[in-house]
Each structure stands twice: as C-alpha cells, then as structure tokens.
C-alpha positions as CSV (number, residue, x, y, z in Angstrom):
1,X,-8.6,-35.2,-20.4
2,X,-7.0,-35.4,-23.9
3,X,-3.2,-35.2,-24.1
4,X,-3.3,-35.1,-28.0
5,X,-6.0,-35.8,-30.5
6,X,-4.5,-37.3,-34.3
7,X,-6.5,-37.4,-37.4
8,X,-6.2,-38.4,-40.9
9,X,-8.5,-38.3,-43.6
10,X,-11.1,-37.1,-41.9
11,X,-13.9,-35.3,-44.1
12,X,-12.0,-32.2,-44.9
13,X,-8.9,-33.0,-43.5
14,X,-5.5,-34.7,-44.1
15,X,-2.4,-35.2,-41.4
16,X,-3.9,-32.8,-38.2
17,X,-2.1,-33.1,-35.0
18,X,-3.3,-31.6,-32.0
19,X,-1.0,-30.8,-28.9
20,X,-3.9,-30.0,-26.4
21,X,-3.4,-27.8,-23.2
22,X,-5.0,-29.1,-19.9
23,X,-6.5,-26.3,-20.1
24,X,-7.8,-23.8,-22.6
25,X,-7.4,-24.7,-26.1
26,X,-9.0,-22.3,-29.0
27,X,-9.3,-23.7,-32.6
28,X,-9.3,-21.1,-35.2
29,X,-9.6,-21.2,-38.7
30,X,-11.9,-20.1,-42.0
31,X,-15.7,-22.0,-42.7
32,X,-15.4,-25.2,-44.0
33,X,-11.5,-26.4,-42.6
34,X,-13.5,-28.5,-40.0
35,X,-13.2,-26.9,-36.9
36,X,-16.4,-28.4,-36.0
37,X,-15.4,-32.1,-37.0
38,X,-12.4,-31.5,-35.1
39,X,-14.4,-31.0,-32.0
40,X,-17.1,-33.7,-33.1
41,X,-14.0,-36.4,-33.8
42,X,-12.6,-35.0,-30.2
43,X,-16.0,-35.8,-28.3
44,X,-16.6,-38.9,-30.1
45,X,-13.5,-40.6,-28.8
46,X,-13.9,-38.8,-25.6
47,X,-17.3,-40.7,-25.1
48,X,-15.6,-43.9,-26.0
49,X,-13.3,-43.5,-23.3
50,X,-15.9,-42.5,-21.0
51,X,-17.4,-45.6,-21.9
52,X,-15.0,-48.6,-21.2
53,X,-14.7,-51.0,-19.0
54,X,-11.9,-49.7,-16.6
55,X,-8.7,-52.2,-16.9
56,X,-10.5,-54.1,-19.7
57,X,-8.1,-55.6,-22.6
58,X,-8.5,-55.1,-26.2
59,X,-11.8,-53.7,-27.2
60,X,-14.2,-56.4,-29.2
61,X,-16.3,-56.4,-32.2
62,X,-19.0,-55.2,-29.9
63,X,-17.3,-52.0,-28.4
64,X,-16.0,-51.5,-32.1
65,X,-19.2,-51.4,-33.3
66,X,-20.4,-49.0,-30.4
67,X,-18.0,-46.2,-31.0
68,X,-18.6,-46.8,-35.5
69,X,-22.5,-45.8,-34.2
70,X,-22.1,-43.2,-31.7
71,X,-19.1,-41.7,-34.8
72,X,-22.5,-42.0,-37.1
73,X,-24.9,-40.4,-34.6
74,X,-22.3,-37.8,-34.0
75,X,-21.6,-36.7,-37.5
76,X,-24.7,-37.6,-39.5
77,X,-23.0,-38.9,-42.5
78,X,-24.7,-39.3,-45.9
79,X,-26.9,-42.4,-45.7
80,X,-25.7,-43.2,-42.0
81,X,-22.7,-44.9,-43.3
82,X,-19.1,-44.4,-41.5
83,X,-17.4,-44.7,-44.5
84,X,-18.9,-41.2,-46.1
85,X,-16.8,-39.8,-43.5
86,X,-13.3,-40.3,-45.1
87,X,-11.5,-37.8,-46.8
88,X,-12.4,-37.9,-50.8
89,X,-9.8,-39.4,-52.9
90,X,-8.1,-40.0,-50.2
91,X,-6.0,-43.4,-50.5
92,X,-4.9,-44.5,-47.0
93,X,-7.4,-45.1,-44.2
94,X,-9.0,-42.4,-42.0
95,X,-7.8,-42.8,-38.9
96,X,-8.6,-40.7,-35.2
97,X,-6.2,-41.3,-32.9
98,X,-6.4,-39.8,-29.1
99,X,-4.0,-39.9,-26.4
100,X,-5.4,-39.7,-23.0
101,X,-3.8,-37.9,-19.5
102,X,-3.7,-41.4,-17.8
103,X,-1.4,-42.6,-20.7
104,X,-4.3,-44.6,-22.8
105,X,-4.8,-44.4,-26.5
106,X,-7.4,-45.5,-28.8
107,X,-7.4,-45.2,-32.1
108,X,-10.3,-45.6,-34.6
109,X,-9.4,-46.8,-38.4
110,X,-12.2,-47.4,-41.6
111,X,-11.9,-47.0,-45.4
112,X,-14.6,-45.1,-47.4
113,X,-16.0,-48.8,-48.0
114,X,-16.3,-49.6,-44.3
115,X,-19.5,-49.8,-42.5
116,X,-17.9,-50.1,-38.8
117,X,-14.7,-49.2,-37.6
118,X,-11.6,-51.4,-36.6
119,X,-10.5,-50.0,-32.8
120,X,-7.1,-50.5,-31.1
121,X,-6.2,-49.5,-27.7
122,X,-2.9,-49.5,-26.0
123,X,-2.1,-48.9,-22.0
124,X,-5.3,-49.7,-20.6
125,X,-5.8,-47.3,-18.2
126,X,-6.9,-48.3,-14.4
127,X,-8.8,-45.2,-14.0
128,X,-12.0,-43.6,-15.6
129,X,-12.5,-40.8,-17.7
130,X,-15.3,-38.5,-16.6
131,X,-18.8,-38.0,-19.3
132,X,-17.3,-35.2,-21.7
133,X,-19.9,-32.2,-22.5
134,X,-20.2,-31.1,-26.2
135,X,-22.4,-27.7,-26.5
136,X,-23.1,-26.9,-30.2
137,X,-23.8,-23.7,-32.0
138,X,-27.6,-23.4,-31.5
139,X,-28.9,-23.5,-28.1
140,X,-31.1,-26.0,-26.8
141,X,-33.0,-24.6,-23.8
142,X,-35.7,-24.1,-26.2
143,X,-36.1,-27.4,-26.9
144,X,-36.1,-29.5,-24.0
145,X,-39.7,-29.3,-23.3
146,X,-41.0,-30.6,-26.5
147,X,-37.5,-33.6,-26.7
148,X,-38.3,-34.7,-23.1
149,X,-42.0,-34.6,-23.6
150,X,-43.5,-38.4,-23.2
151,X,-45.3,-37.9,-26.6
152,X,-41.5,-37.0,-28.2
153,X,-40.4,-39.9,-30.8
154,X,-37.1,-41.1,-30.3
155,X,-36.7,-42.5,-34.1
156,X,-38.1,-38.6,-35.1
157,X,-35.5,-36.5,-32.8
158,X,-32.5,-38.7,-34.2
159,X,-34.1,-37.8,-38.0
160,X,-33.7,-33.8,-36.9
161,X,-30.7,-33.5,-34.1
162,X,-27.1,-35.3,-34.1
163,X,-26.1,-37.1,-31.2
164,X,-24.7,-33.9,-29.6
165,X,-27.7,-32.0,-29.2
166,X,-29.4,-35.4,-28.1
167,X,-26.0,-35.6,-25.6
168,X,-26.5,-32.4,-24.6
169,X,-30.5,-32.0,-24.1
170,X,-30.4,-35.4,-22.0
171,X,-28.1,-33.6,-19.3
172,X,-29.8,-30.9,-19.7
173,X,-33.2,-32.6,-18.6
174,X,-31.6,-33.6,-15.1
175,X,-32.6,-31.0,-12.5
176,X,-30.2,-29.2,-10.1
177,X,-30.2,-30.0,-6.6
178,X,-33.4,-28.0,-4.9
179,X,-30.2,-26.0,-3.1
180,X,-26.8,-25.0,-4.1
181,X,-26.0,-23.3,-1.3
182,X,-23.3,-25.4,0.2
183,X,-21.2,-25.5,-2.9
184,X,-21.8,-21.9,-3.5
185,X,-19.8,-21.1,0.4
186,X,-17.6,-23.7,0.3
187,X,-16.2,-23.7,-3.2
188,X,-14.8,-20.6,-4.1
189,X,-14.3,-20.7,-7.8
190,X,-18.2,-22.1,-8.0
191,X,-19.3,-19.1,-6.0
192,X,-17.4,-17.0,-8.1
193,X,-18.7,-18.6,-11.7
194,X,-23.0,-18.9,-10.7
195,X,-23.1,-15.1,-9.3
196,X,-21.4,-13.6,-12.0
197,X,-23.4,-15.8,-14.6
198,X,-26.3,-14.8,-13.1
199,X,-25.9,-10.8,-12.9
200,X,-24.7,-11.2,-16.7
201,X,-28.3,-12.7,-17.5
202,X,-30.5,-11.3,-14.6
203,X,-31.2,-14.6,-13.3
204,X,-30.9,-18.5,-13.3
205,X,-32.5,-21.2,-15.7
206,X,-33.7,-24.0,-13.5
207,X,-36.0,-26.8,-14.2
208,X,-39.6,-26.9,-12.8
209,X,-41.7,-29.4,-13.0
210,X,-39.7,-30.8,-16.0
211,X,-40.1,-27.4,-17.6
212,X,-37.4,-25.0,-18.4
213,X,-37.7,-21.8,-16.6
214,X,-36.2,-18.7,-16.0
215,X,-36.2,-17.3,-12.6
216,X,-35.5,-13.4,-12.2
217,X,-33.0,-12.1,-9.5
218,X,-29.4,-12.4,-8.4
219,X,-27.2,-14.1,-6.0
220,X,-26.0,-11.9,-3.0
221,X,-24.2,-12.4,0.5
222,X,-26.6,-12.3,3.6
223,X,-25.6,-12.3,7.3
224,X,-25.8,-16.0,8.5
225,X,-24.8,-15.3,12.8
226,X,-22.4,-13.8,14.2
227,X,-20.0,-15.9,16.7
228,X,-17.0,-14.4,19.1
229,X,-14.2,-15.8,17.5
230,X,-15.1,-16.2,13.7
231,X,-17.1,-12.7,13.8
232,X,-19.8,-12.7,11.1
233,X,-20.8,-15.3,9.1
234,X,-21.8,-14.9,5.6
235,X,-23.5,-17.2,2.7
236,X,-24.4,-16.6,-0.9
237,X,-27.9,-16.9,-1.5
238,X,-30.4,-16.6,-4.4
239,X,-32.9,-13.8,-4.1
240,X,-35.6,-13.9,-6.5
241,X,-36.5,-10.5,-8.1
242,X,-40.3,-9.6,-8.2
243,X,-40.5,-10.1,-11.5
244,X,-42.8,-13.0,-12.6
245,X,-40.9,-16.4,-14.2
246,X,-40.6,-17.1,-17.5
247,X,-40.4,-19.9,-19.9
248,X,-37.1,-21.0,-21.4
249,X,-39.0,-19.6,-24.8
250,X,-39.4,-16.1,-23.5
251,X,-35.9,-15.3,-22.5
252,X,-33.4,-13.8,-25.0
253,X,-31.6,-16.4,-26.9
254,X,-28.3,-15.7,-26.2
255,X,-29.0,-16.0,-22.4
256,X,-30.3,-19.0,-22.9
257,X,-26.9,-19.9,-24.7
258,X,-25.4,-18.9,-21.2
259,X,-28.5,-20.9,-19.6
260,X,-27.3,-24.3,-20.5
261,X,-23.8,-23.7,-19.0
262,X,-25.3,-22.5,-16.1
263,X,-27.5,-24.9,-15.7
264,X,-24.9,-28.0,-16.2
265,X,-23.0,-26.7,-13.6
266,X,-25.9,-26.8,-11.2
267,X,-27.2,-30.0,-11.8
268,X,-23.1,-31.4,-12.0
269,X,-23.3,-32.5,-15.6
270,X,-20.4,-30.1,-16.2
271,X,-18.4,-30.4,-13.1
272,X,-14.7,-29.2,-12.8
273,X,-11.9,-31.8,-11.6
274,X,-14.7,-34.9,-12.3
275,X,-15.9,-34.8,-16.3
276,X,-14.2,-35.0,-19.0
277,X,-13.6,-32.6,-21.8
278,X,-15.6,-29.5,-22.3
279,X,-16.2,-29.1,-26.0
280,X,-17.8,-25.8,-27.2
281,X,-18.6,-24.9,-30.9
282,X,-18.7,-21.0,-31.4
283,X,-20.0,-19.7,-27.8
284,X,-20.2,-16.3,-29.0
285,X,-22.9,-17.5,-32.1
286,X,-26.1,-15.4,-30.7
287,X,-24.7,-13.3,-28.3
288,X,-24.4,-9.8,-27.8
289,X,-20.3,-9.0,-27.7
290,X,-20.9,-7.1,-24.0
291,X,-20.9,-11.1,-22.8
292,X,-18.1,-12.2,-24.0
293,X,-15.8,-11.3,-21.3
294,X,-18.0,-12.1,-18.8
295,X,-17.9,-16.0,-20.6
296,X,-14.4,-16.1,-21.1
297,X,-13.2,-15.6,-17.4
298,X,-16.4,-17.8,-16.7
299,X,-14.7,-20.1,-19.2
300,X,-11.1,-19.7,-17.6
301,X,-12.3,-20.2,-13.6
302,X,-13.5,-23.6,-14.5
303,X,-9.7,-24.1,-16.4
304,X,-8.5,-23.4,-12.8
305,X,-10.6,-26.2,-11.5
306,X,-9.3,-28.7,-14.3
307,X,-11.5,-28.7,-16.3
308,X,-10.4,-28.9,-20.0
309,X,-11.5,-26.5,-22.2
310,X,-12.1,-26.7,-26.3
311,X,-13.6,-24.5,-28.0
312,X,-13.9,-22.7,-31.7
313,X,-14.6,-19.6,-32.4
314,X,-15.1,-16.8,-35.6
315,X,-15.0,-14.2,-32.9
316,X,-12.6,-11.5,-32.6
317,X,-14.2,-10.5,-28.9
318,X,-14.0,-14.3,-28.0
319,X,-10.2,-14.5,-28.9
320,X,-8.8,-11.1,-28.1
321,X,-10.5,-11.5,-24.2
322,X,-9.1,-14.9,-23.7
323,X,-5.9,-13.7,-24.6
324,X,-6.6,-10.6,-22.6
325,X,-7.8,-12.1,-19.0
326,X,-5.1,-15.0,-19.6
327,X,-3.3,-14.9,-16.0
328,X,-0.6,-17.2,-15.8
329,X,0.2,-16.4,-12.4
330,X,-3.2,-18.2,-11.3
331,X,-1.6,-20.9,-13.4
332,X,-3.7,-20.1,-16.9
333,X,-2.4,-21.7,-20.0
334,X,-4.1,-21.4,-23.4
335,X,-3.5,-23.2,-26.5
336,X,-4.6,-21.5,-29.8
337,X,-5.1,-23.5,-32.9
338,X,-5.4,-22.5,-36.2
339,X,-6.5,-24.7,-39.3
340,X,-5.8,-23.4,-43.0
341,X,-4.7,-25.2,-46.4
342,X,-1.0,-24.9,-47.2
343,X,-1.8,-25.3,-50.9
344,X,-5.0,-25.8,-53.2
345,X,-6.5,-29.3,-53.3
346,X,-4.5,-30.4,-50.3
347,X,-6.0,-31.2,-47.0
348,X,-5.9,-28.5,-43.5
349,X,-3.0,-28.2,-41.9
350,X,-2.9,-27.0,-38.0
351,X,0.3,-24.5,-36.6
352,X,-0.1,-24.0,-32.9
353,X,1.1,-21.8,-30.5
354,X,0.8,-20.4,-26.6
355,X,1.4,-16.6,-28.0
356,X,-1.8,-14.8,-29.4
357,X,0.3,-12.4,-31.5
358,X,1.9,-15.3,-33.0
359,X,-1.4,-17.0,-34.3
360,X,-0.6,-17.3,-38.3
361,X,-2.4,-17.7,-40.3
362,X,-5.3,-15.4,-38.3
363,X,-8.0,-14.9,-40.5
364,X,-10.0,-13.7,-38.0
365,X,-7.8,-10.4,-36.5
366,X,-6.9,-9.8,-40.2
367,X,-10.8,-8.8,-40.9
368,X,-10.9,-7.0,-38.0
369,X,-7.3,-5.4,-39.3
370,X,-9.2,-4.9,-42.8
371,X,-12.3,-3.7,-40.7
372,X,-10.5,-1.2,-38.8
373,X,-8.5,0.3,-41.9
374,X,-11.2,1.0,-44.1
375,X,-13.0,2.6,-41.5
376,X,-10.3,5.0,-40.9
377,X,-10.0,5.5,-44.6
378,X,-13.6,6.3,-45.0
379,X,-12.9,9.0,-41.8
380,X,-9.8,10.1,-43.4
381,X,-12.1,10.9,-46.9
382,X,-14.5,13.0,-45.2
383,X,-12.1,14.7,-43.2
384,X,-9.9,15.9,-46.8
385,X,-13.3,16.6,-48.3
C-alpha cells in the first residue's frame, strides 16, 4: 500500500501532499482541481511498483522508460508526449513522489520538454507489491465483449480508452473460479461482501463462454449434514432465480457498475490482504442513491481485510454514509481529502483530516446545505402565502 503519495506540478496542481490511511481514504474537491489525476498519478506509480524486480538496485533507462509510457497510456496527454503533463508556467520540474508501506520510494521527475521520465528509488524493498485496481467513472461491463473479441484492434482500443479502462477490462476478462463456495464458508468478510452485493443487484455477473452475463438469483444458507458434536452444518450457496440470463448489455447500468467489483472479487483480481491499492473514481456516477450504503460498507469490509481504499467522490450520499457506517471499534479509519485553490492563479492545495465535520473547505455538504435551505424557504413562502 501507499504510505504517502507527493506531487508537484502536475497538470492542475502545485505542492500536494497526501498522508494516506491504510485504509479508506476519500478525496474531495470541485471539477477540475484534479481529483482524478491524483488517483491516475497514484495508480501509475502503484503499477510501477507492482512491476519491479524485487531487491533490484537503481532502476535503468529501460524501467524509466517503462513507467514515462504506462504515465502516457495512463493520462492520455496531448500528442502522447510526458511532458504536456507538467503544470503550465510552471518553472521547477514535475515531480510524483510515493512512499510505500515496506519503506520504498520512487519518485518520477520530467520538464514540460521531456519525452521520458528520470526515476529514483530509495530502500529497495525485499517484498512485492500486489497488481493495484483502478475502476474509472464509466463502467466497462458493457464493453468487454466487443475489447476481448479476436477481431478487436489493439492500436484502435488504445486510440478510444486510457490505460485504465484497458487495465481494468483485461482483469475483467479472467473468469471466476466455476465455484466460490469454499471462500464464501470459510472467509467471513467474503461471505458477508458477495451476498449482500448480490441482493443489492438481484444477481451475479459472471463470465460465460467469454461473454459477460448476468445470472438472476441470490445467495442463501442450505443445510449441508448434521453431525453429533458440531450439530448442523451450513454453506452459502448460489440459487439461481427462474428468471432467464441476460447480457452484460441488458442489465441496468449502475448494476453493472456494482458488476465489475463483484466480479474482481470472484475471479481474485481484487483480493483483500494480496493487491495493491484499490483506486475508484466517483463510484456513485450512475447509480441510484438507495446503493450507496450498501457500497460503502461493501467498500469498508474489504478495508477490514487490508485492502486500501481511494476513492473520489461529488456525492453527498457517498460521503455522509462513509462517515456514517465508520466503526472504529472494528478497527475502521478513514481519511478525507479535500483539494481547493488557496488563491487565484495558484495551484490546489490539499487540508486533511480523520473528522467528517471538520472537512473545509466542503463544497460538496455546502450545496447540499444551500439545497436544503432554499427548499425550506420555498415551504416557508407557501406556508405565509
């Protein structure tokens, strides 16, 4: 996991320093302050480190070059060029810097002239750092039949998605085991997470025959045996409704946004204690506010498992239920972090804190502030009327 995450110059952004929780860490802040590159700049040296050689020494020109093209793939610059991604009139060098858990940094430097970064990294680490998962705003189910179709053109999907979506559908196209069973009964927190998913949605997304589909029903206990000393025995199994399947097309598109997180923790893609970093841009973005509890304790469970957490949000009912279902007695810890400009023409600034009511500034519970008094206004008007 990532310890802190450092940036400089960055498109939109001058000095930001983030202190990240193990666990849950919320970045807040208005459209264009670049909570998204912040993620994107997070996954992108997360991948790095995912990526080298375990006790190796200082990276080479080859590795360097490596994480300049992944940086590119990741954030689609103008012309494909690394340097587009500095800050504008910006006169020291961009810079990412990310500590790790097991003590590692790497840092990334390059000038608006550069074509590939110059990498440093300190501590080599003994130990590996798990695949991160990075699940962007629009979902993906939809696509993966036509991306991991043998007529799909690899030149034409980089021309249309960034390297997250092509991240993302590629775990996405690895089926789940034919049976779950055994992790559902003997891992609590994973029995807990795929039944409550699945109510939530009415099903589970599971590939067949390299086809996305959705198959109707729910997960419930049955009576295994019954022994003298243990009593009965119990297991969580899948019972598929009547219902006919569907394609990953048919289904409503904010399940399907639930789909792909159900479906990388049944195929292990997203597994709690063994990846790395879970980075998540606007989970609410297409669905229906009723889910949004059900996602954040979702969200929180797998925080319990270690599994690190990042996410941003616009969502009032994202934020006020994480700060809601936050138990700290089961060892919950959230992290919320707010971008905003101190003054005009300067670059975003991040304040942080563990304490929801001391989020500033909070653009998005001031709307909902604003919302709330005008509507009482308005009730207040035709009351005096």
């Amino acid at each position: 996991m990532i310890d802190k995450l450092n940036i400089a110059n960055l498109t939109t952004m001058g000095e930001v320093e983030l202190d990240l929780s193990p666990k849950m860490n919320v970045i807040i802040g208005s459209n264009g302050l670049g909570k998204t590159h912040l993620l994107k700049a997070g996954y992108g040296l997360a991948c790095a480190k995912s990526k080298l050689v375990v006790g190796s020494d200082e990276p080479n020109k080859t590795v360097a070059r490596d994480i300049s093209n992944n940086l590119v793939r990741i954030f689609k610059p103008a012309n494909d060029r690394l340097g587009r991604m500095a800050r504008f009139g910006a006169r020291d060098e961009t810079y990412i810097n990310a500590l790790y858990a097991d003590g590692e940094s790497l840092e990334v430097r390059f000038s608006s002239r550069d074509t590939y970064a110059t990498v440093h990294r300190e501590r080599p680490s003994s130990a590996a750092m798990g695949k991160p998962v990075f699940i962007p705003t629009k979902e993906v189910l939809s696509f993966l039949d036509g991306t991991t179709s043998e007529d799909a053109d690899d030149s034409t999907l980089d021309l249309i998605f960034d390297a997250t979506y092509r991240d993302l559908l590629d775990s996405l196209s690895q089926p789940a085991p034919d049976e779950i069973s055994d992790r559902l009964n003997n891992d609590p927190r994973f029995g807990h997470v795929f039944p409550e998913i699945a109510e939530a949605v009415g099903g589970k997304f599971s590939m067949v025959n390299r086809k996305m589909r959705f198959i109707p029903g729910i997960y419930d206990d049955r009576r295994v045996k019954e022994q003298k000393d243990l009593g009965i025995l119990r297991e969580t199994v899948f019972k598929k409704a009547t219902f006919e399947e569907l394609s990953g097309h048919m289904t409503a598109e904010g399940f399907r946004k639930i789909g792909v997180l159900q479906h990388l923790l049944a195929n292990q893609s997203l597994d709690p204690g063994v990846s790395g970093p879970l980075f998540w841009d606007e989970p609410e973005c297409n669905m229906n506010p009723r889910l949004m509890r059900m996602l954040v304790d979702v969200l929180l469970v797998l925080t319990r498992s270690n599994q690190q957490v990042i996410i941003a949000t616009h969502d009032y009912f994202m934020l006020k239920w994480i700060d809601l279902l936050t138990d700290r007695t089961q060892g919950d810890h959230v992290r919320f972090h707010s971008l905003h400009r101190a003054e005009e023409n300067c670059g975003v600034r991040v304040s942080a804190t563990e304490d929801y009511r001391k989020i500033e500034p909070n653009p998005i519970a001031d709307t909902f502030d604003e919302l709330s008094k005008a509507q009482l206004k308005k009730r207040i008007g035709e009351v005096t009327k």
